[in-house]
SEBA-278861 format. One record per residue (C-alpha): residue number from 0; residue in three letters; chain; x, z, y. Coordinates in Angstrom, 3 decimals. Layout:
N
   num   residu   chaine          X          Z          Y
   NUM      Ala        A          X          Z          Y
...
//
This chain:
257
   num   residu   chaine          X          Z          Y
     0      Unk        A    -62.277     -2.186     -6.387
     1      Unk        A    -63.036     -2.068     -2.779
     2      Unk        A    -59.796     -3.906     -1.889
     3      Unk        A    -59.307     -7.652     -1.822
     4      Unk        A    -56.251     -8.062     -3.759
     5      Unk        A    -54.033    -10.611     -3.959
     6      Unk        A    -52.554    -12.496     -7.537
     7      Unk        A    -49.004    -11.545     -8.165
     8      Unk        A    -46.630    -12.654    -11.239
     9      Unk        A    -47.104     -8.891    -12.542
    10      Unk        A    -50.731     -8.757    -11.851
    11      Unk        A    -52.591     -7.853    -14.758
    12      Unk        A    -55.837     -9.344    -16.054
    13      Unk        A    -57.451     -5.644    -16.244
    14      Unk        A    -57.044     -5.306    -12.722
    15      Unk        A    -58.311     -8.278    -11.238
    16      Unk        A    -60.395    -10.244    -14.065
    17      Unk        A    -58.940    -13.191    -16.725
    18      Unk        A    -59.605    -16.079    -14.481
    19      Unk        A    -57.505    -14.881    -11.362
    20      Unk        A    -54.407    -14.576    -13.597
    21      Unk        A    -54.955    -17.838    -15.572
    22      Unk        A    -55.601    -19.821    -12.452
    23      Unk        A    -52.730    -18.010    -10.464
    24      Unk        A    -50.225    -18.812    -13.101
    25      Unk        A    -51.204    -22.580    -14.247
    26      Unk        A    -51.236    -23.926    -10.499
    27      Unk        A    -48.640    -21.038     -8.608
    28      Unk        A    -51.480    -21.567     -5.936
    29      Unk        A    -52.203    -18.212     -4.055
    30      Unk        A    -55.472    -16.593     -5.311
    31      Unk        A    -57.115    -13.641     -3.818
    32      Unk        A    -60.405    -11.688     -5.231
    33      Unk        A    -63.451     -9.693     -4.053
    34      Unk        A    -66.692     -9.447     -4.559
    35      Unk        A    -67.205    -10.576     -0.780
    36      Unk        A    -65.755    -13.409     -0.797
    37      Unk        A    -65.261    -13.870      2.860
    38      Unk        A    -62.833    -10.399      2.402
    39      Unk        A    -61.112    -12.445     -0.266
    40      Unk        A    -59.987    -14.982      2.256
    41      Unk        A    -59.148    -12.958      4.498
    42      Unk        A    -56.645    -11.433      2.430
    43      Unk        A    -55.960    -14.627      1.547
    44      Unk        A    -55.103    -16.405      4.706
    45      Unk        A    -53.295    -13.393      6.001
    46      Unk        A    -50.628    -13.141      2.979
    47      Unk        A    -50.244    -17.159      2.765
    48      Unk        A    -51.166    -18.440      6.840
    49      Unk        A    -49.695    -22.464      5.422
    50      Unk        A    -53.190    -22.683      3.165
    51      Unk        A    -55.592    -24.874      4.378
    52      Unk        A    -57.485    -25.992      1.731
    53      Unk        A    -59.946    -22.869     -0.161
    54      Unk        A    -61.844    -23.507     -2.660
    55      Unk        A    -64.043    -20.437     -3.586
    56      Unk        A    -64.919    -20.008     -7.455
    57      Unk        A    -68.615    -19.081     -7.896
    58      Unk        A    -68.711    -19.429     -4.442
    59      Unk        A    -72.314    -21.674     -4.208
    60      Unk        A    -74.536    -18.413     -3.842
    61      Unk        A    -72.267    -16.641     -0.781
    62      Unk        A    -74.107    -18.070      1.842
    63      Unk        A    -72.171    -16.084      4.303
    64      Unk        A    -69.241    -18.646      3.538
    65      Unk        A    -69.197    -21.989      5.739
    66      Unk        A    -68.218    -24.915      3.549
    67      Unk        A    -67.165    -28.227      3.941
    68      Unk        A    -68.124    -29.260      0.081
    69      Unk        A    -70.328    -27.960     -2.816
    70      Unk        A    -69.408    -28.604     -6.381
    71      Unk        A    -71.855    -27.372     -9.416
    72      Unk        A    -69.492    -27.267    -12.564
    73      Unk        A    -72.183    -26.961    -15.509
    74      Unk        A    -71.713    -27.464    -19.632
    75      Unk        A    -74.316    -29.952    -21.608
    76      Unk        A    -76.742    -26.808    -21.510
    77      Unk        A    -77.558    -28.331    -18.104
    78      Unk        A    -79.662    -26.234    -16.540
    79      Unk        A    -80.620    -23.888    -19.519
    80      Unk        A    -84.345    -23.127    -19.062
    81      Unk        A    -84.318    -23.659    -15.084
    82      Unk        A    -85.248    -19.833    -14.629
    83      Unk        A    -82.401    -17.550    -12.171
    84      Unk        A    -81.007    -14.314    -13.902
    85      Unk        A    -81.839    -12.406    -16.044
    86      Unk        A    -84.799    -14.348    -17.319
    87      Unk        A    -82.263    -17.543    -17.459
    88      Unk        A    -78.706    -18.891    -16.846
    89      Unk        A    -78.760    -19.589    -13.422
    90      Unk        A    -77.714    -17.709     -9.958
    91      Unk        A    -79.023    -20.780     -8.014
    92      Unk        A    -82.347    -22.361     -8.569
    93      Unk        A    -81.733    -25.675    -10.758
    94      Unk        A    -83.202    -27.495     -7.224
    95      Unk        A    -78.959    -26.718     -5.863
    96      Unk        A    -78.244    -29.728     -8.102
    97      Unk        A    -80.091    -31.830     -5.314
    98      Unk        A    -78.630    -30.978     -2.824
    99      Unk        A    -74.406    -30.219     -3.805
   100      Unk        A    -72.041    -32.746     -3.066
   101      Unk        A    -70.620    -33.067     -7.012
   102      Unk        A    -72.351    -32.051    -10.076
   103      Unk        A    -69.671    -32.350    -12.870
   104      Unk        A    -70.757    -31.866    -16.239
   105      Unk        A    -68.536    -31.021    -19.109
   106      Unk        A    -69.235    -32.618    -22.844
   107      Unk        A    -67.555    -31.557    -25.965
   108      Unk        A    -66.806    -35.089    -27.063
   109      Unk        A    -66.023    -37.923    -24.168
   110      Unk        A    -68.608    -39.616    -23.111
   111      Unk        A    -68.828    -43.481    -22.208
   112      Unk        A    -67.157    -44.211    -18.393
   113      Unk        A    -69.316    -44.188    -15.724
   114      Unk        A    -66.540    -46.169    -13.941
   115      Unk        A    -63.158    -45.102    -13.476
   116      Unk        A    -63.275    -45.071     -9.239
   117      Unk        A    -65.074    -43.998     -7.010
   118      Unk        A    -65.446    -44.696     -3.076
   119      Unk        A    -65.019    -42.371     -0.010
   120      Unk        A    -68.807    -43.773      0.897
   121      Unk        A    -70.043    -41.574     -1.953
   122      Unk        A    -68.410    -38.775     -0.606
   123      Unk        A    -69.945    -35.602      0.652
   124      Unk        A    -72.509    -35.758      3.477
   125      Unk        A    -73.751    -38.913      2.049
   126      Unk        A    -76.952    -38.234      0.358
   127      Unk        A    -77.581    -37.967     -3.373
   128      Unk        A    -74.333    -35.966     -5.505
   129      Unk        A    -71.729    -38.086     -6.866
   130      Unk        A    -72.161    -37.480    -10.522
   131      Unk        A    -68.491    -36.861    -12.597
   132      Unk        A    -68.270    -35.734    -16.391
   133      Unk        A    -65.693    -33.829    -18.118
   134      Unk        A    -63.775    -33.464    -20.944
   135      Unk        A    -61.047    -30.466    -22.088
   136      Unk        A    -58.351    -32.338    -24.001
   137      Unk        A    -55.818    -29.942    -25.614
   138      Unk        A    -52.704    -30.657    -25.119
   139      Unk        A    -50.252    -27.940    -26.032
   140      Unk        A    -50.146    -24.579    -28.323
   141      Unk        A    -48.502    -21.831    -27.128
   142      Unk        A    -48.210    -18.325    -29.682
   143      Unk        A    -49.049    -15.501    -27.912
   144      Unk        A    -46.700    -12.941    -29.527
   145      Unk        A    -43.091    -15.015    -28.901
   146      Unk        A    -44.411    -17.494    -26.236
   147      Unk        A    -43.350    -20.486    -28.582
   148      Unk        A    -44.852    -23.743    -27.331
   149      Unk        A    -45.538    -26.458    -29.505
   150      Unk        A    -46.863    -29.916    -27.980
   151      Unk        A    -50.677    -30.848    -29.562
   152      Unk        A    -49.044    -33.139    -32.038
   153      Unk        A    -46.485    -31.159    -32.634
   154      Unk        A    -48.854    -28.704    -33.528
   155      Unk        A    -50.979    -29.939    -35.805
   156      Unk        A    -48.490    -31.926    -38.009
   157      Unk        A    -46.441    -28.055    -38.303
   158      Unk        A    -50.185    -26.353    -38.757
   159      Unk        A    -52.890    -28.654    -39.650
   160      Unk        A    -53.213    -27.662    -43.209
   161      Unk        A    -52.908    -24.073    -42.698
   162      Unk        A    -56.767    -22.310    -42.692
   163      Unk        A    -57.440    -21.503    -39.082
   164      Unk        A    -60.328    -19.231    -37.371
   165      Unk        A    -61.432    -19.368    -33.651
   166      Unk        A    -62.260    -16.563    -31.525
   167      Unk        A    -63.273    -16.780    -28.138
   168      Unk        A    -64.572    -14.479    -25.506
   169      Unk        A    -66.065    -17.227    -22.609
   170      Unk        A    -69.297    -18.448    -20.951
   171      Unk        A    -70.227    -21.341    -23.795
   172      Unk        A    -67.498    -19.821    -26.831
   173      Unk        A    -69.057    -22.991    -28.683
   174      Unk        A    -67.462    -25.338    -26.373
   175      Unk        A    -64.439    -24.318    -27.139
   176      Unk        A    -65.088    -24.299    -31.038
   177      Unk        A    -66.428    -27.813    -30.779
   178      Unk        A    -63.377    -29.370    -28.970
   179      Unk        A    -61.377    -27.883    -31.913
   180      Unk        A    -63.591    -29.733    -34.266
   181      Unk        A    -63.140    -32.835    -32.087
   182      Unk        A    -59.611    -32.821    -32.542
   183      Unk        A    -59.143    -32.800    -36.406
   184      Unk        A    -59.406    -28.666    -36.345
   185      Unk        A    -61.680    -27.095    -39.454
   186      Unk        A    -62.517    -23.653    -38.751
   187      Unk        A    -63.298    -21.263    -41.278
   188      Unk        A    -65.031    -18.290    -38.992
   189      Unk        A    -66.095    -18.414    -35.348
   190      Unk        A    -66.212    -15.303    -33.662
   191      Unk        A    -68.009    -15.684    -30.138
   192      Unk        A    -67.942    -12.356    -27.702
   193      Unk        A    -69.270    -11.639    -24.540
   194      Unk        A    -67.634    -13.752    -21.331
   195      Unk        A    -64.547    -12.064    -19.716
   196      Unk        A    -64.314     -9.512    -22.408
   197      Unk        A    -60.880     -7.964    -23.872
   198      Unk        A    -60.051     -9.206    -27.096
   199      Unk        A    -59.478     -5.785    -29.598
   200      Unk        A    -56.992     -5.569    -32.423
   201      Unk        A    -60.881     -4.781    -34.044
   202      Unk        A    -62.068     -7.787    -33.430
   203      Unk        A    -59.980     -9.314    -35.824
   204      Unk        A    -59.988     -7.484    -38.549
   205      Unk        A    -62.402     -9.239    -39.738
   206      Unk        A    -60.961    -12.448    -39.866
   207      Unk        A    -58.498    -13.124    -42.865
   208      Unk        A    -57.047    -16.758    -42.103
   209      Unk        A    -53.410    -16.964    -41.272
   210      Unk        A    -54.176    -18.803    -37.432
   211      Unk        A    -56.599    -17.694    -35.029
   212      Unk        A    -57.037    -19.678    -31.962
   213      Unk        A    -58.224    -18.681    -28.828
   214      Unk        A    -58.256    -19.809    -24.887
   215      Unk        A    -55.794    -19.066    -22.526
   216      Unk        A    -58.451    -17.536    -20.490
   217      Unk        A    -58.262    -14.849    -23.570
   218      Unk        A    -54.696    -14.993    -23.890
   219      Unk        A    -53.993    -13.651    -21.094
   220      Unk        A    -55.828    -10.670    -21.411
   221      Unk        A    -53.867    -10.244    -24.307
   222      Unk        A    -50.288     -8.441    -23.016
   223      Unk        A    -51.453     -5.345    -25.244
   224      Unk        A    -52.593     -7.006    -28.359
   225      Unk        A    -49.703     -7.546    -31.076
   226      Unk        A    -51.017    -10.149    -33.835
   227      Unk        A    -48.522    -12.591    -35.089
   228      Unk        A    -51.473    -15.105    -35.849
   229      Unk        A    -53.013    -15.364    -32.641
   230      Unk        A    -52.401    -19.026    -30.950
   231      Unk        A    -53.502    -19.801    -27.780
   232      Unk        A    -54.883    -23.805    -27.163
   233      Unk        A    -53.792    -25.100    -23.625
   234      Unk        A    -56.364    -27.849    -22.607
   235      Unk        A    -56.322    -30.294    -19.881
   236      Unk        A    -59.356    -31.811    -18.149
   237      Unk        A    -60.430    -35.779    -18.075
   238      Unk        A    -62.446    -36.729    -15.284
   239      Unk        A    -65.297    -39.864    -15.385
   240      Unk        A    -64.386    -41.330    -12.500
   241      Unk        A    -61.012    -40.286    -12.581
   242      Unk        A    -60.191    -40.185     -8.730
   243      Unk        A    -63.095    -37.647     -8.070
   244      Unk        A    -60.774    -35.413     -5.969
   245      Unk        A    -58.641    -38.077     -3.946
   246      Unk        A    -62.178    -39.401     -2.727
   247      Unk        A    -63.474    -35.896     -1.479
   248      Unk        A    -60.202    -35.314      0.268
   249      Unk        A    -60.294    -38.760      1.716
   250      Unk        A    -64.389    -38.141      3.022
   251      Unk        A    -63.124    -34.631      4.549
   252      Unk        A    -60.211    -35.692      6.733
   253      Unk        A    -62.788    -38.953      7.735
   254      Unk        A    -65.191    -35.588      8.791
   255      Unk        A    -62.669    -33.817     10.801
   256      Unk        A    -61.432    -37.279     12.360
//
């Protein structure tokens, strides 16, 4: 709409998109949207004055908004076929990788440490990007119709046996089915649909296994949807190096000093 609005606990993923809600909820942080960003934090700053720290999702390609760090998340596609949209992937020509602060790149599988620290020296503002890679981990299950949450472990000793499907409406839908595979999960059907959309009671009729698995960024679009199947995998990120973000804060209060 043409109002920034602000994330409350009742705020619905139909009115202000699946990643506002998911964010909002996993880190209670305030969130605010709109298309102009600069709107967004004004909203933002004016309904919670004690945040000083924003950090602006998709925010590389509002060059309206002054910024004290740039970090390019991108999958193993990399770059894609280095072309802008719609002929390719990209909103930013594939030279931004140059000139960012952090390019993290996230792998299916871990990949060998690049070292596990880091120093404020190769912080922002000094030259080439530090270079971090990432890996989801699941680590919980949670099932969207009761809201029963089952630990990863616990999980798969209750479930492993049972014939699962995945279904999964995001950027890269393969990432996610990878990681499954990664972590002892055999899939009998993959159902990939556009990014951000709904998840219909449709969608799954074609799917005849007694789990399907999806993201939380699906589940929470979801609040409609009754399907006693339906799991939802709850992932957590590993970092190569691991103290990324305690160096970048370190480098920025060194800048303001």
């Amino acid at each position: 709409g043409h109002t920034p609005r602000v994330v409350t606990e009742t705020t619905r993923a139909s009115q202000v998109g699946d990643e506002p809600v998911l964010m909002a909820r996993n880190t209670q942080a305030p969130v605010a949207v709109h298309p102009r960003r600069r709107q967004a934090i004004q909203t933002l700053l004016t309904a919670h004055p004690h945040v000083n720290i924003i950090v602006a999702d998709d925010g590389l390609q509002h060059l309206q908004l002054a910024r004290d760090a740039e970090i390019i998340v991108q999958d193993n596609r990399l770059t894609g076929n280095g072309r802008l949209l719609p002929a390719g992937p990209l909103r930013e020509p594939a030279s931004r990788c140059n000139t960012a602060d952090i390019v993290i790149t996230q792998h299916s599988e871990p990949k060998p440490a690049s070292g596990s620290s880091v120093s404020s020296a190769a912080m922002p503002g000094s030259g080439a990007p530090m270079q971090v890679t990432m890996t989801l981990e699941p680590v919980s299950v949670v099932h969207v119709e009761t809201g029963r949450r089952l630990l990863w472990d616990q999980w798969l000793t209750e479930y492993h046996h049972v014939p699962a499907a995945a279904i999964a409406a995001i950027g890269n839908p393969h990432r996610f089915f990878d990681m499954l595979r990664a972590n002892q999960i055999t899939l009998s059907k993959t159902v990939c649909l556009p990014d951000h959309e709904a998840i219909r009671a449709q969608d799954l009729t074609t799917i005849t296994t007694p789990l399907i698995l999806i993201t939380e960024k699906d589940a929470v679009k979801c609040d409609t949807l009754s399907d006693e199947r339906l799991w939802a995998i709850q992932v957590s990120p590993v970092f190569s190096p691991e103290n990324w973000v305690d160096a970048v804060l370190t480098a920025l209060n060194q800048r303001d000093c």
